[in-house]
C-alpha positions in Angstrom: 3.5 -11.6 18.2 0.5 -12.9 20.5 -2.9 -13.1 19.0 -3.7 -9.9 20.7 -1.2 -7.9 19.6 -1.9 -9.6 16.0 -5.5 -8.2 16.3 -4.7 -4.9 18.2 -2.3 -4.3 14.7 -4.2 -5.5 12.1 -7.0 -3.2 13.0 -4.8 0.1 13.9 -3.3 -0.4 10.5 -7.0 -0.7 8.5 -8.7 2.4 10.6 -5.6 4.7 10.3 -5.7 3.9 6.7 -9.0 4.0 5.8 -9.3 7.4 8.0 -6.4 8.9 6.0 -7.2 8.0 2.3 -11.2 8.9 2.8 -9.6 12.6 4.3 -7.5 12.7 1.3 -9.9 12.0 -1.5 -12.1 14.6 0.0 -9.7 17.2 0.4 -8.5 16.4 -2.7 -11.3 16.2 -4.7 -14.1 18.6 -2.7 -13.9 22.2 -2.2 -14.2 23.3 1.9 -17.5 23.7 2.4 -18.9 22.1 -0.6 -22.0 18.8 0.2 -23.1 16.5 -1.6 -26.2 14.8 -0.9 -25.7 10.7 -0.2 -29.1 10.0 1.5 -31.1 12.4 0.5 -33.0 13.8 4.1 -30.5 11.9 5.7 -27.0 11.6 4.7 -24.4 14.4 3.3 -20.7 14.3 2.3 -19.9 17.7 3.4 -16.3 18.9 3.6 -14.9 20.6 6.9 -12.1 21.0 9.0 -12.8 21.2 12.8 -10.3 23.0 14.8 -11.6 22.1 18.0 -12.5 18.9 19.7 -15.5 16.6 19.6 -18.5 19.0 18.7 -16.2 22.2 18.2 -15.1 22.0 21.3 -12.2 24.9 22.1 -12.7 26.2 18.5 -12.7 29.6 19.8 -9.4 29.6 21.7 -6.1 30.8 20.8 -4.8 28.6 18.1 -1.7 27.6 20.4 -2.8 26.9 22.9 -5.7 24.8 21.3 -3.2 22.7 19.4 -0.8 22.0 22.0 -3.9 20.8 24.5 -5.8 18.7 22.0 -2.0 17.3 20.8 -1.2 16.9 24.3 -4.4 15.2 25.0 -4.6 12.9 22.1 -1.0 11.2 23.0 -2.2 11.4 26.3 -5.4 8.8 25.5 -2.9 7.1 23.2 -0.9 6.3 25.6 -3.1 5.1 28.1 -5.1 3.3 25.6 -1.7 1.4 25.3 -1.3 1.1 28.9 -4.9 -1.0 28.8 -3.6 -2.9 26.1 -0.5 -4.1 27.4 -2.6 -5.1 30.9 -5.8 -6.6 29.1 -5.6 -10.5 29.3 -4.5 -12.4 25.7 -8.1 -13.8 26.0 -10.2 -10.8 25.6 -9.3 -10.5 21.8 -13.3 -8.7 21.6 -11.8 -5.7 24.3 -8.9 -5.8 22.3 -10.3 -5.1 19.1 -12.6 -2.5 20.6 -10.0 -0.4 22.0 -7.5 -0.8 18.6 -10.9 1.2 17.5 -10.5 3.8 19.7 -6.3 3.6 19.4 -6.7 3.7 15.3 -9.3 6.8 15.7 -7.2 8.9 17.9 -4.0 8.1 15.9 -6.1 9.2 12.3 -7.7 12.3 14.0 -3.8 13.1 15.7 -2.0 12.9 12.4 -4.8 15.7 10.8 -3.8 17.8 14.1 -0.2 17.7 13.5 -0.3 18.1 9.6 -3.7 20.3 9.3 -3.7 22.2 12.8 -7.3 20.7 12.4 -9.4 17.6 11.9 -11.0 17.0 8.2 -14.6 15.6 8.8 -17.1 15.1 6.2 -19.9 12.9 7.5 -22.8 15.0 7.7 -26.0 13.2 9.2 -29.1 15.3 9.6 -32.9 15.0 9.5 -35.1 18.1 8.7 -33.0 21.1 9.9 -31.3 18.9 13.0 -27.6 18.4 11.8 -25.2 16.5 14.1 -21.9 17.4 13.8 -19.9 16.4 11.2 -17.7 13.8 11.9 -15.0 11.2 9.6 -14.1 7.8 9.8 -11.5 8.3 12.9 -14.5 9.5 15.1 -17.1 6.7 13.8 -14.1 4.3 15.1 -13.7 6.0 18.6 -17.6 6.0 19.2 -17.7 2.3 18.2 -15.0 1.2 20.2 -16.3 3.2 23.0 -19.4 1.9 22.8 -18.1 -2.2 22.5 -15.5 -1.4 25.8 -18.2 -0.1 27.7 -20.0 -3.4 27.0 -17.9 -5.6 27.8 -17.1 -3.7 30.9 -21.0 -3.6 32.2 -21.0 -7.4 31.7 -17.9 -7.9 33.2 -19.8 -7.4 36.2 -16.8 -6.6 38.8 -14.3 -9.0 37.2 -11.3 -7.0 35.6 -10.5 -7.8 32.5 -7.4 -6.0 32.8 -6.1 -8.3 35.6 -3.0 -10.0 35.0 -3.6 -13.9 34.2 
């Protein structure tokens, strides 16, 4: 296995896992609904399930539809996220890494869609009466990533990174 693919793996493997044993302890251990205060003014671990998208998005629509989209959706960004892999050059390890972020956050959040019908998040930053939304490891993941590929890309300046060699 290249170097790549080595780093691209090793990552995948850590988010998915660490996504899936922090959603298990909290379902496990936390009533839905229930917070408890990490940070105090700052930080909560407050247990949820969203059954929309990022923000709630399409938590109001007809539960069949909603899964099959955001399913549909999910191995629809997996599989071009796979697609990028396969093209990115063996030297951009960095852009590599990055998107195994987004790959390993979408994979974590997908498995809660097909076994939950819903996402378990329980990251609950706030200040004052300003709450974002809650959120879980798989998400913290995705932003990361997408904020390290869009990086690279703005100093990639016009040369493609996903050119063949």
């Amino acid at each position: 296995m290249s170097r790549k693919w080595t780093i691209v793996a090793g990552w995948l493997a850590a988010i998915v896992i660490v996504d899936q044993i922090t959603k298990a302890i909290v379902d496990g251990t936390m009533p839905l609904h229930y917070s408890i205060p990490l940070i105090d003014g700052f930080l909560n671990l407050t247990y949820i399930r969203n059954t929309g998208a990022a923000f709630g998005i399409f938590a109001g629509t007809h539960e069949v539809f909603r899964l099959s989209f955001l399913i549909g959706v999910s191995i629809l960004a997996i599989g071009f996220i796979l697609v990028m892999l396969k093209r990115l050059r063996e030297s951009e390890t960095g852009l590599a890494a990055a998107l195994a972020f987004i790959l390993g956050g979408a994979i974590g959040n997908l498995i809660d869609r097909i076994v939950y019908g819903e996402v378990i998040d329980f990251l609950d930053v706030y200040w004052s009466i300003y709450h974002w939304p809650a959120f879980n490891v798989a998400d913290s993941f995705i932003t990361i990533g997408v904020a390290i590929t869009l990086c690279y890309l703005i100093k990639a300046k016009g040369d493609d990174p996903f050119a063949a060699n």
